[in-house]
C-alpha positions in Angstrom: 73.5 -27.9 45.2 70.1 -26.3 45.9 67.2 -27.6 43.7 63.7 -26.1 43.0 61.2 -27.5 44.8 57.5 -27.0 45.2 57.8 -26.3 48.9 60.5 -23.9 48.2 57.7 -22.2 45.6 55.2 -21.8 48.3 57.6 -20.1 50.5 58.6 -17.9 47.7 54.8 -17.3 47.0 53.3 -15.9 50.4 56.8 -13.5 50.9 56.3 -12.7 47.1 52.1 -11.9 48.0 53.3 -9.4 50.5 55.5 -7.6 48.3 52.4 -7.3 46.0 50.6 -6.5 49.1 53.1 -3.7 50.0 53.6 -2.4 46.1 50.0 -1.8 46.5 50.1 0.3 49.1 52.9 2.2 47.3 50.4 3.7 44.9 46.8 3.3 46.0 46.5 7.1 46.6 47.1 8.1 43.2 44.3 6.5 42.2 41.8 8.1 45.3 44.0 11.2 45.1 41.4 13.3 45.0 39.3 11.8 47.3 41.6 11.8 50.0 42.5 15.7 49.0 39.2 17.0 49.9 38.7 14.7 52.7 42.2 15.6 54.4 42.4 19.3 53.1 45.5 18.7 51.7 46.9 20.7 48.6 49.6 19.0 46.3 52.5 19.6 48.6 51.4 19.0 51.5 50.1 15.2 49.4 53.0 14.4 48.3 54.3 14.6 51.4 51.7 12.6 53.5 52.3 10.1 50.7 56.4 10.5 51.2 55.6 9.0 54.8 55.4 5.7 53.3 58.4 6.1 51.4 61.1 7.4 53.9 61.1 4.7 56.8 60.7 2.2 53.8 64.4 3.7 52.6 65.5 4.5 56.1 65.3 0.5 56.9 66.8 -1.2 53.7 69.8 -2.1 55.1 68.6 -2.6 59.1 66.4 -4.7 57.1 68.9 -7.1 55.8 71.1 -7.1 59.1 67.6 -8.0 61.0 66.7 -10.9 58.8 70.2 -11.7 58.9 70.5 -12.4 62.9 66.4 -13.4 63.0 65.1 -14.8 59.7 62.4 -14.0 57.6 59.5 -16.0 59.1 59.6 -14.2 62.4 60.2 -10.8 61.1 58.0 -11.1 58.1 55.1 -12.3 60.6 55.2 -8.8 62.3 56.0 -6.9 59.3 53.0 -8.0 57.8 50.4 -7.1 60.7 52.4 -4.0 61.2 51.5 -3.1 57.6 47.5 -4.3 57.9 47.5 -2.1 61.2 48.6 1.0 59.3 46.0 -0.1 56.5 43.1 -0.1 59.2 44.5 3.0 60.7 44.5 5.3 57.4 41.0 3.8 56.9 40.1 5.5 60.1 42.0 8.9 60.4 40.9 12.0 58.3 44.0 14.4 59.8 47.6 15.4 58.0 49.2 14.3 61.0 47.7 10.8 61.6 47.3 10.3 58.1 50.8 10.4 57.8 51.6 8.6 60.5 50.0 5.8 59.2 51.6 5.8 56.7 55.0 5.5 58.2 53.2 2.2 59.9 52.8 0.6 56.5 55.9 1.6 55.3 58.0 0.6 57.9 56.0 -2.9 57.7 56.6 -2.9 54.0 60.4 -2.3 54.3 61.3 -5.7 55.3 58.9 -7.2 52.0 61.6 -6.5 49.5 64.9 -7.7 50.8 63.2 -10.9 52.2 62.2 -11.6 49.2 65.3 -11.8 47.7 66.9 -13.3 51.0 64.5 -16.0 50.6 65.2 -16.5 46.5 68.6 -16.9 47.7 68.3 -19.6 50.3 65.5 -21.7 48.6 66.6 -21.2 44.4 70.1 -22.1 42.9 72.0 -19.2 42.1 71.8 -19.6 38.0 68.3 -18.5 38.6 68.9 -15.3 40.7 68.7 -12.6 38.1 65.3 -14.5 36.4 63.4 -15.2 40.2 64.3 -11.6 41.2 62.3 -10.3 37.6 59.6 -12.8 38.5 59.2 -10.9 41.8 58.7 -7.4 40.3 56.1 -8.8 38.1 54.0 -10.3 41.0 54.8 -7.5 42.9 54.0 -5.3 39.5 50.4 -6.7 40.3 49.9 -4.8 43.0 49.7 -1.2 41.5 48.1 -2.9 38.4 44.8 -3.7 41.0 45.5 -0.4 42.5 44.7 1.2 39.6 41.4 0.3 37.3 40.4 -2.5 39.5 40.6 -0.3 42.9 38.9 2.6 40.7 36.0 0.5 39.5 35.8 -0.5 42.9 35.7 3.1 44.2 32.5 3.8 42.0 30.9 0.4 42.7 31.1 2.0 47.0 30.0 5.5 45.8 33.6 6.4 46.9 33.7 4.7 50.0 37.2 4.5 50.1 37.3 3.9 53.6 35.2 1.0 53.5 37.8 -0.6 50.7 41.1 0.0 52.8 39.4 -1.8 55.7 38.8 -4.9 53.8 42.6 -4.3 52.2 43.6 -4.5 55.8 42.1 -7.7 57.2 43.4 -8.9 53.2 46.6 -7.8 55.3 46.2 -9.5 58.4 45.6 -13.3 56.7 48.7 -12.5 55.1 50.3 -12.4 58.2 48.9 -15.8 59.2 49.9 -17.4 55.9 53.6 -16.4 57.2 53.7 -17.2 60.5 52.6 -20.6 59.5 53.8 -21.9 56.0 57.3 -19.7 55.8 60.6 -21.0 56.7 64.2 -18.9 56.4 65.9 -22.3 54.8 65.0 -25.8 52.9 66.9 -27.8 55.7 65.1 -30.9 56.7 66.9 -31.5 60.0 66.3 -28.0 61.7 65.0 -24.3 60.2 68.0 -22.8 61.1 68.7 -19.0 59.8 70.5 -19.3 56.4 72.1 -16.2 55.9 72.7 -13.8 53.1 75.9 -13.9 53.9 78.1 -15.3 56.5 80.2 -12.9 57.1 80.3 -11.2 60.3 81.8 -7.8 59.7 80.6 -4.5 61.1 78.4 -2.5 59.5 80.4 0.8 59.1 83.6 -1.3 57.6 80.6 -3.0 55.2 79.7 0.6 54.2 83.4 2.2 54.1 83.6 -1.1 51.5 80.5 0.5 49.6 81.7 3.6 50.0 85.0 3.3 48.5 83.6 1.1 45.7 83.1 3.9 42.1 81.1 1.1 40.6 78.6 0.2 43.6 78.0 4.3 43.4 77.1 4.4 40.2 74.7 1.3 40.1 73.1 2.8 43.5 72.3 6.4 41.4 71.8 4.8 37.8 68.9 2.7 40.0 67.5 5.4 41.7 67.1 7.9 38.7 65.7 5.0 36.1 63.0 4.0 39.2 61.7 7.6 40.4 59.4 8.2 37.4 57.5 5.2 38.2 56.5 5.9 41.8 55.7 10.0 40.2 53.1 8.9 38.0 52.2 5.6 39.3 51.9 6.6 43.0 51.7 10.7 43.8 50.5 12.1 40.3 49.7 10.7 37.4 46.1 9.5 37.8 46.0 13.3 38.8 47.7 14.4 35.8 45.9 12.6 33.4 42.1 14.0 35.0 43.5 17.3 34.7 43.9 16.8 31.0 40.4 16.3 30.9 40.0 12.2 31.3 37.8 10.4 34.2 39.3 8.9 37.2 38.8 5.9 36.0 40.1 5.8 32.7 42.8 7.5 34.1 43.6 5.5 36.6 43.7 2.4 34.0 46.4 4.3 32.1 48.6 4.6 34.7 48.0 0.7 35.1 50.2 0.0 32.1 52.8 1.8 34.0 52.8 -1.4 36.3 52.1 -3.8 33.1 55.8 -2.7 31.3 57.0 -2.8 35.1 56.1 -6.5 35.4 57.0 -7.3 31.9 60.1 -5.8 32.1 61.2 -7.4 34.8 61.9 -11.0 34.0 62.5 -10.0 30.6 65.6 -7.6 31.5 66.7 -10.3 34.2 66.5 -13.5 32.0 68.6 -11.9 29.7 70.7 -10.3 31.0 71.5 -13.7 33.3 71.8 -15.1 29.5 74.0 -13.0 27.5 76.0 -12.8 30.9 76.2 -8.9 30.3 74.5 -6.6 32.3 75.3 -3.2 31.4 73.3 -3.2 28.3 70.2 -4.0 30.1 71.2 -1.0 32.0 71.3 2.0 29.7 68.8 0.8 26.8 65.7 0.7 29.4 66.7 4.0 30.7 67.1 5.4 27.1 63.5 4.1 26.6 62.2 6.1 29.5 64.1 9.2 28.8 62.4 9.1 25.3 59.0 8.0 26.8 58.6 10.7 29.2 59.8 13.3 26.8 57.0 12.1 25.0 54.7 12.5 27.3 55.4 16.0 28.5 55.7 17.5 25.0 53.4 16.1 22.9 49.5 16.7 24.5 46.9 13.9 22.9 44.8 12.3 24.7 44.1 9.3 22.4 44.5 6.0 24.5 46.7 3.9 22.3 49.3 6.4 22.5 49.5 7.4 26.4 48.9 3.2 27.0 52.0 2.7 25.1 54.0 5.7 26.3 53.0 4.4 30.1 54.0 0.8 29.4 57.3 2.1 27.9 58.8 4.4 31.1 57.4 1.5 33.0 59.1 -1.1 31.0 62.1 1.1 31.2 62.3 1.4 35.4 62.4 -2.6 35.3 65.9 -2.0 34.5 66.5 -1.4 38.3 65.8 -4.8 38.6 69.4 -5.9 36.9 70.9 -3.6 39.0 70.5 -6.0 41.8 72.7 -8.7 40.1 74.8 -6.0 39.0 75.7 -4.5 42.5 76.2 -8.3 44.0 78.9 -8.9 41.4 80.8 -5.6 41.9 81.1 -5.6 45.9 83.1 -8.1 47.7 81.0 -10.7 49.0 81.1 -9.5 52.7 79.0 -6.5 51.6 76.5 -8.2 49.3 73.9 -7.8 52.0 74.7 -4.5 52.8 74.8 -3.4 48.9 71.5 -4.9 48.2 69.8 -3.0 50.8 71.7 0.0 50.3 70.8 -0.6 46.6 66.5 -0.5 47.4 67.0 2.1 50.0 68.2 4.4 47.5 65.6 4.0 44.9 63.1 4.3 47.4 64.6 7.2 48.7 64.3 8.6 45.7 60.7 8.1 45.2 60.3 9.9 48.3 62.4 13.0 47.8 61.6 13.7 43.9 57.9 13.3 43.8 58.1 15.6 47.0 59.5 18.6 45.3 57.8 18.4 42.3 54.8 18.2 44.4 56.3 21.4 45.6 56.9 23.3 42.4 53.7 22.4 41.0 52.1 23.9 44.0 54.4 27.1 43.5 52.5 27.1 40.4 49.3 27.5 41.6 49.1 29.4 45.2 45.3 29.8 45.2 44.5 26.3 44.1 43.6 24.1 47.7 43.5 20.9 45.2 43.0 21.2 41.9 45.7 22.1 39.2 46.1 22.2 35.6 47.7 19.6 33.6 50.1 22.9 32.8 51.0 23.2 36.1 51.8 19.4 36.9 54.4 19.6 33.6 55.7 22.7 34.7 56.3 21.1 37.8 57.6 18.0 36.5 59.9 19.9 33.7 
């Protein structure tokens, strides 16, 4: 029977830095939004869209992902993933173009794509399974961390350069490239004493398309796959393409509102463990399901109908809708126990591909809509025009 041990930790920690690493990256460009609108003429569509380049190759290799690490192991594929992901850092801190911008960032997403499912891969191999649900809540709130620093902190830092955002993302790259050497020298795929070996997530060897008919033909995987997508997607909308936008266009500073969307990121992480421990105690998952997205429903209502400005009250309306897309953390658990176990891989993947699939696609047609709204504007918009958008 696997046992926690401090080793085990340490693994658990540098894979679980990376995914805080890569969550950063999700959402930096929210909080420099404007900044990187003037510099790379860029209008709200045409934003969102650079921004979705991150977001699609990260979907697009969810469940490569977990067939990769499957047949290779983490270490060695984490090792390149990482410098990968530092490379497309450096590169966006370089460019000033749609077309290489975005390009760039299809470097750090693809990179980032193998952070996730690792992570769990690697919670699975080194922590006994009673503690799956809990470990995989613990990794949302140190991966939570990253667009908590990419908020305030990265916008205090932006006014301590005079803007020199350029000059941050390099540093946030070579940050990048000594997470690769933390990898390639302290991770291992298993806790075996007598040789690495690759322990896998499963061990069966079925092909991939009878894996997803499996998926396909399985009414509850569906529903889990969608119910995690739609309870995510307003997370990465205000926490990564608009809402630091959103909030200066109803007349706060960058930086004060770029530390409200941090609280996003603080009910993310809180949320979390919190939904996973419990629901790994009352051994019930479906209410941890629907009462977070209830939250968020009422939260972002909230948000878009009532128009103060007072702190207290858009602080605790961001912490709730952030609180409330934790819930796709217990859809993880959920999925694994409603597929037969020679898709659990496959399921899991298919699972994160979807909700970052769909933090690509929404915040790109809203981006659209709100830019329907206002032809003349290159980039600035009302706060009007972002809820019309978003309605």
């Amino acid at each position: 029977m696997k046992k926690l041990s401090l080793y085990g930790l340490f693994v658990w920690g540098i894979a679980s830095i990376f995914f805080l690493y890569e969550f950063f990256l999700q959402v930096f460009l929210s909080t420099i939004s404007s900044q990187v609108m003037t510099d790379f003429h860029l209008d709200a569509s045409s934003f969102s869209m650079m921004n979705a380049g991150y977001f699609l190759p990260y979907a697009l290799m969810q469940i490569p992902v977990g067939i990769l690490v499957d047949r290779f192991g983490a270490r060695r594929l984490l090792t390149i993933a990482t410098a990968i992901t530092a490379t497309g850092v450096l590169w966006f801190s370089k460019v000033s173009s749609f077309d290489l911008g975005f390009t760039s960032r299809v470097f750090m997403g693809f990179g980032s794509s193998f952070a996730y499912v690792s992570l769990l891969i690697l919670a699975m191999n080194w922590f006994p399974k009673k503690h799956f649900g809990l470990m995989v809540g613990i990794a949302n709130l140190l991966g939570a961390t990253g667009p908590f620093l990419a908020g305030g902190p990265l916008s205090y830092l932006l006014n301590l350069f005079h803007g020199k955002y350029r000059l941050i993302l390099f540093f946030i790259a070579l940050f990048g490239y000594l997470i690769t050497l933390c990898v390639g020298f302290f991770v291992r795929n298993s806790p075996s004493k007598t040789k690495e070996g690759i322990i896998h997530l499963d061990p069966y060897k079925e092909k991939l398309s009878v894996r997803l008919k499996l998926l396909a033909q399985n009414r509850q995987a569906w529903m889990v796959v969608l119910f995690s997508g739609f309870v995510y997607v307003s997370l990465p909308l205000l926490g990564a393409y608009f809402g630091t936008s959103y909030l200066t266009a109803r007349g706060m500073s960058q930086t004060l509102a770029a530390t409200l969307s941090s609280f996003l990121w603080i009910g993310y992480a809180l949320g979390g463990p919190l939904t996973g421990k419990l629901s790994d105690t009352i051994k019930r998952r479906k209410p941890l399901l629907i009462i977070p997205s209830l939250l968020g429903l009422i939260g972002s209502l909230l948000l878009l109908l009532i128009p103060s400005n007072h702190f207290m009250f858009l602080a605790l309306l961001f912490f709730v809708i952030g609180f409330a897309s934790a819930g796709c953390s217990v859809a993880f658990p959920t999925i694994s126990e409603h597929v037969p176990p020679k898709a659990k891989a496959t399921a899991m993947g298919f699972n994160n591909s979807i909700i970052i699939f769909f933090a690509a696609l929404f915040p790109s047609i809203i981006g659209f809509l709100i830019e329907l709204g206002a032809p003349e504007s290159a980039h600035s918009y009302t706060s009007s025009q972002y809820e019309q958008g978003s309605s």
